[in-house]
C-alpha positions in Angstrom: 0.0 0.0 0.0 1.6 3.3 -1.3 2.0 6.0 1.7 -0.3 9.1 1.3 1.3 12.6 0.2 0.5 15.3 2.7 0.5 18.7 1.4 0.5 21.7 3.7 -2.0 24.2 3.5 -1.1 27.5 4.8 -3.0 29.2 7.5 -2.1 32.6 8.9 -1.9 33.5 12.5 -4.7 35.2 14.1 -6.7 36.0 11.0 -10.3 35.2 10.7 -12.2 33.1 8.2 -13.3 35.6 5.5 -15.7 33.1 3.8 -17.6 32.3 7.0 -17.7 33.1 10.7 -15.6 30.4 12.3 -11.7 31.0 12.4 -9.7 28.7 9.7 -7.7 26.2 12.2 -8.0 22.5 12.6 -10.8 22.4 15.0 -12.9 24.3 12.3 -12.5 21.6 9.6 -12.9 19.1 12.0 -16.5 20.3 12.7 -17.4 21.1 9.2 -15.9 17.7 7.9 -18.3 16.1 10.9 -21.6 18.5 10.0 -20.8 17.4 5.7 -20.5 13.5 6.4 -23.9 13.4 8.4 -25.3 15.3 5.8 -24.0 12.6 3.5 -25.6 10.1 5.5 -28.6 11.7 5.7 -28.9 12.0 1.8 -29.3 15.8 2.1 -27.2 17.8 -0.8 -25.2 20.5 1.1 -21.8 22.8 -0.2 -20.0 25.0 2.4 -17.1 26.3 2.3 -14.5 27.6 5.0 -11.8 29.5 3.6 -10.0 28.1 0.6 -11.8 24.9 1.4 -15.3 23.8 0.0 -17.4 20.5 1.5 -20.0 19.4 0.1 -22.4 15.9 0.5 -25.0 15.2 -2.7 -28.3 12.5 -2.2 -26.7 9.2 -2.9 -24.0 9.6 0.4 -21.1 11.2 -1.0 -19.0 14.2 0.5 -16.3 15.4 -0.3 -13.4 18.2 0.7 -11.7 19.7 -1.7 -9.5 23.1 -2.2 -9.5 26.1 -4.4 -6.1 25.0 -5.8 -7.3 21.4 -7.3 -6.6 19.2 -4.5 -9.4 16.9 -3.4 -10.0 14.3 -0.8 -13.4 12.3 0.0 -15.6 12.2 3.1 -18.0 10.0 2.7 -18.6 7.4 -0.2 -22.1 4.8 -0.5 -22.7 6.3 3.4 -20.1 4.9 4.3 -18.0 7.7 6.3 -14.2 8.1 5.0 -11.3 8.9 7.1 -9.6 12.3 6.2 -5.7 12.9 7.2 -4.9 15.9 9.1 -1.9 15.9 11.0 0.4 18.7 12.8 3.2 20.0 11.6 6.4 21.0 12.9 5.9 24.6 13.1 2.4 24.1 15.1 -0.1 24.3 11.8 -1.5 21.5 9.9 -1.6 19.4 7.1 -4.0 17.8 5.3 -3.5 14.8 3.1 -4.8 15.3 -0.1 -5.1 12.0 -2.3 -6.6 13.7 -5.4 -7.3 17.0 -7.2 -10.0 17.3 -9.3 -11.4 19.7 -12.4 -14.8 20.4 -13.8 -16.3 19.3 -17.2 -19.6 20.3 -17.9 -21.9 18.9 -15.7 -18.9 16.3 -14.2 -16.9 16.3 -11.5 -13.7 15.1 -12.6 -11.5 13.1 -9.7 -8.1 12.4 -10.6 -5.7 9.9 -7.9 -2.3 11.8 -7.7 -0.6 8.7 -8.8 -2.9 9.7 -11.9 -3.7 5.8 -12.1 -7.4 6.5 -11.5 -9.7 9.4 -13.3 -13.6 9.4 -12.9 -16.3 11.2 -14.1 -19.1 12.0 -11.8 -22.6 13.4 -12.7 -24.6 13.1 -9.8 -23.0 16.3 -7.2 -23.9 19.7 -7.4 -21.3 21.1 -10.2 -22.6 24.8 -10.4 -23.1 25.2 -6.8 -19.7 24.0 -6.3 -18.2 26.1 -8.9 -20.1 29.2 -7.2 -19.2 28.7 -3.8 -15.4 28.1 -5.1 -15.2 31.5 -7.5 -16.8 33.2 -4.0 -14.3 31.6 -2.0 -11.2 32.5 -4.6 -12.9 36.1 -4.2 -12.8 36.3 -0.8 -9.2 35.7 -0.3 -8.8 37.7 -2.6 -7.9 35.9 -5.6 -4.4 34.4 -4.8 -5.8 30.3 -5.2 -6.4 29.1 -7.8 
């Protein structure tokens, strides 16, 4: 079993979350990563986002993380709940470990593995809503993801 790449994602000290009103830290996505997966498992069709991150769930169970940059990891797959990495990092942030990025075609959400063995097309998530709540998101930090 290949080890998972971790990439950092950068969080600045004592700044609040422009995109909504909890701060950006670990705690934060903890809770929203929590609220999207029973969402998931309740069938309902969310998208939220929390600084450069959006979550989102859709009807048949699925959730997903993913960042304004292209790097994506699932939540929640057939209501079964998924285990996302985060872990701390030397300098006292945190990392999240991201095993895919994805793109947008048409209607599809396109999930790529980073080993770039494995590409699927997905029709059944909420494409525009996600694109929205990303091109807010890229707004609100003011455009430097992405």
């Amino acid at each position: 079993m290949k080890k998972r790449q971790t990439f950092s994602v950068k969080v600045a000290p004592k700044k609040r979350n422009k995109v909504g009103p909890s701060p950006f830290d670990r705690e934060a996505i903890e809770r929203e990563v929590a609220d999207i997966v029973e969402a998931a498992l309740q069938g309902q069709t969310r998208v939220v986002s929390l600084g450069p991150l959006v979550f989102f769930s859709n009807g048949d169970g699925e959730a997903w993380v993913i960042e304004v940059n292209g790097n994506a990891a699932p939540l929640c797959r057939g209501f079964e709940p998924l285990e996302l990495e985060v872990r701390d990092t030397p300098t006292g942030g945190f990392a999240i470990g991201w095993p895919n990025r994805y793109s947008f075609e048409g209607a599809a959400f396109v999930v790529s593995s980073r080993e770039g063995n494995r590409t699927a097309l997905i029709f059944n998530y909420p494409v525009r809503q996600i694109e929205e709540t990303l091109a807010r998101a890229r707004a609100l930090l003011g455009g430097a993801q992405g």
